[in-house]
Each structure stands twice: as structure tokens, then as C-alpha cells.
N, C-alpha and C positions, 0 to 999 in steps of 0.2 A: 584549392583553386578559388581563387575571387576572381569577380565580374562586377564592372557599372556600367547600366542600363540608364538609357531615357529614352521615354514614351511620350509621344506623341501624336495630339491627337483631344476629343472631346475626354482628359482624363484629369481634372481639375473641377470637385465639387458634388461629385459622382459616386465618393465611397472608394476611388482607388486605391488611397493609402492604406485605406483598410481591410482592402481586398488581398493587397500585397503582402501583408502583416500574415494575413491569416494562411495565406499559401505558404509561404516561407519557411511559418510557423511547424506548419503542418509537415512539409519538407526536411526537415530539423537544420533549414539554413541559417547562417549568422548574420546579420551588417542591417542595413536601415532604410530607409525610404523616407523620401519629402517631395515637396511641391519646389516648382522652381520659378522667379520672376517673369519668364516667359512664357506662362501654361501648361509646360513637361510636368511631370513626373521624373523625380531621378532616383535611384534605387543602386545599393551594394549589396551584395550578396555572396557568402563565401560555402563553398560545401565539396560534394564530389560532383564530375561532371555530369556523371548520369543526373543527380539532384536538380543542378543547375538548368540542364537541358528541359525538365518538368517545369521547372521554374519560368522559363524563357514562354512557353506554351501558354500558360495561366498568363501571362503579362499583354499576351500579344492577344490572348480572347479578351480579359479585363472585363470588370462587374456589369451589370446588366444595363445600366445606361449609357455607357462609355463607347467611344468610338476610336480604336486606337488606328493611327493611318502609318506609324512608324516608330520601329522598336533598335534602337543602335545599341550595339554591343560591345564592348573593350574589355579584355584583359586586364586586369594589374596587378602588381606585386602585391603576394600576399605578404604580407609583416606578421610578425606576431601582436598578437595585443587583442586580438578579437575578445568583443564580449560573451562568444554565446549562442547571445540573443539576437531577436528581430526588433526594432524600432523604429518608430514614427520620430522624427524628428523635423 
């Protein structure tokens, strides 16, 4: 199952990305995260649903200076090709 998220909200400067990395991580989900020219946060992420659902959780509390006011969710085709990994991009 994949998922892209973007976060909205005070999460730009704050440690997000690296907050995300490490939940992910920790999660054993695959796909990436970055910053977006608008202020979001946007993040992919592939795993099982339970995973994701943990995942969803940690995004929407986000690091200790962060203010997330809105978390959107979408479906998409998983492909193959995943790396894996979680990265910062």
C-alpha cells in the first residue's frame, strides 16, 4: 500500500523532515519526504496499512516545535521499484 501526505501547517525549519525519516524508519516504511515551495511538507510512504496508519499518527503530532493544522491523504499506485528505504529529498 502507498500513500502521499502533505502537512500543513508550522512544519518547515522545525526538524520535520527529520522527524519523518526517523518514524518511517522506525516503522520499516519505504518512500521519501521533502519540503515544498509553499511551506507543506510532502512525504510518500509505502508499507502495510496498520504501518501506515502509525505513520499517519506521528505526522499529524510532528516534532516538538511544529504546528501541524492539516494532514491530506491520497492513495496511489504502488509500482514496483521501491527503494526500501526512507529519504530526505
Amino acid at each position: 500500500m502507498k500513500r502521499r501526505y502533505t502537512v500543513e501547517g508550522v512544519v518547515q525549519g522545525v526538524g520535520f523532515r527529520w522527524f519523518v525519516r526517523r518514524h518511517a524508519t522506525r516503522l520499516g516504511l519505504a518512500g521519501w519526504v521533502r519540503n515544498t515551495d509553499d511551506g507543506a511538507v510532502e512525504a510518500e510512504a509505502v508499507g502495510s496499512a496498520d504501518r501506515l496508519a502509525e505513520f499517519e499518527v506521528e505526522l499529524r503530532r510532528g516534532p516538538a516545535y511544529a504546528s501541524v493544522t492539516n494532514l491530506r491523504v491520497v492513495e496511489v499506485p504502488d509500482e514496483a521499484g521501491s527503494s526500501g528505504s526512507f529519504e530526505i529529498v
